[in-house]
C-alpha positions in Angstrom: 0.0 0.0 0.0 1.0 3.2 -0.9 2.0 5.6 2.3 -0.6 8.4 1.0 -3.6 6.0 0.9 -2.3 4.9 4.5 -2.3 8.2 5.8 -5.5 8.8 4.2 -7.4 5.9 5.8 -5.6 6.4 8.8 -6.3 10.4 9.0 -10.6 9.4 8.2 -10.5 6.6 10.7 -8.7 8.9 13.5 -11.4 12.0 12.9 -14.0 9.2 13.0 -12.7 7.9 16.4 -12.4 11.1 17.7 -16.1 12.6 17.3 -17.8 9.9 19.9 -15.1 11.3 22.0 -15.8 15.4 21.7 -19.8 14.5 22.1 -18.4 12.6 25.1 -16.4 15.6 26.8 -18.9 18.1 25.9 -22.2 16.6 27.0 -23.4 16.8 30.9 -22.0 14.6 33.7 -24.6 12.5 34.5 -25.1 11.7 30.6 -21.6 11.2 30.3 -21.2 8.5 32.8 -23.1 6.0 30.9 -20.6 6.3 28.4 -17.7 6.8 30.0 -15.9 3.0 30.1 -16.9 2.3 26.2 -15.3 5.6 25.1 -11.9 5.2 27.5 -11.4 1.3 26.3 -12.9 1.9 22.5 -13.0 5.3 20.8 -9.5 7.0 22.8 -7.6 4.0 22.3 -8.4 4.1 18.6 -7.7 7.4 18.1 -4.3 7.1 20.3 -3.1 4.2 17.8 -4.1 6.3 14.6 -2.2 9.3 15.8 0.7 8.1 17.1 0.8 5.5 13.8 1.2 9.0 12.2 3.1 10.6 13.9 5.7 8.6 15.6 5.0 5.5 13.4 3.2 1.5 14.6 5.1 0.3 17.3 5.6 3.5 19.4 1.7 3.6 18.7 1.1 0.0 20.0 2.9 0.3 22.9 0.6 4.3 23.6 -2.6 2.6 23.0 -1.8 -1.0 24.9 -0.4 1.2 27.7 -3.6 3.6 27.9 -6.1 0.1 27.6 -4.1 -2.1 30.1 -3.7 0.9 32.8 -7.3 2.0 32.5 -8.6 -1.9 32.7 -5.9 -3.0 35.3 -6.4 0.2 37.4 -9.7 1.6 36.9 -11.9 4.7 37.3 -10.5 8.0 37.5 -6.8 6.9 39.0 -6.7 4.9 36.0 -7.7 7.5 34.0 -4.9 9.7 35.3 -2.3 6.7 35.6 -3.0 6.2 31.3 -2.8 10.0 30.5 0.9 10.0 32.4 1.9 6.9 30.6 1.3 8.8 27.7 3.3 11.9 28.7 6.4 8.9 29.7 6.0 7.5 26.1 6.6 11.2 24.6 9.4 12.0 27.0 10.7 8.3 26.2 10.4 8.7 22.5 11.7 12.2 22.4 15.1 10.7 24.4 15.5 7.7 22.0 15.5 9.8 19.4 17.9 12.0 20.8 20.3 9.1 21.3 20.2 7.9 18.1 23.3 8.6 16.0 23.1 10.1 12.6 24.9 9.6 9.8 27.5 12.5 9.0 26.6 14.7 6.1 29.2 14.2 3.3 
């Protein structure tokens, strides 16, 4: 497959995910909470491993998405919540220092 139509289907899929996900945030509490364990395990994860497949490519977006499910199953509620959202802020930080490490070629 070509990497435009990837990025295509991967860019539709991600703005799909993510529009269960605004209705989610902007509609009031007590509605919310009826949807609030489908969205965090289905429609964020989703979106998570269409992004980062984007932007920092499929296994840094693997390891995001399996991090965010598996601390919001293992943990729970709102401590998992916040536990998943700091994972993700390790797995920039992590990314951004691998990166950094990595030696480049020298420019002829």
């Amino acid at each position: 497959m070509k990497p435009s139509i990837k990025r295509i289907i991967l860019r539709i899929v991600h703005i799909v995910a993510v529009i269960p996900v605004l209705g989610y945030v902007h509609q009031p509490v007590a509605e919310a909470a009826e949807y609030q364990r489908f969205t965090q395990t289905v429609f964020i994860p989703v979106a998570m491993l269409t992004g980062y497949w984007m932007y920092m490519g499929l296994v840094w977006a693997l390891i995001g998405a399996g991090s965010w499910i598996a601390l919001n199953l293992l943990v729970g509620g709102n401590n998992g919540f916040g536990m998943a959202l700091l994972a993700q802020i390790v797995i920039f930080v992590a990314r951004f220092i691998w990166n950094k490490t990595q030696k480049r070629p020298a420019a002829a």
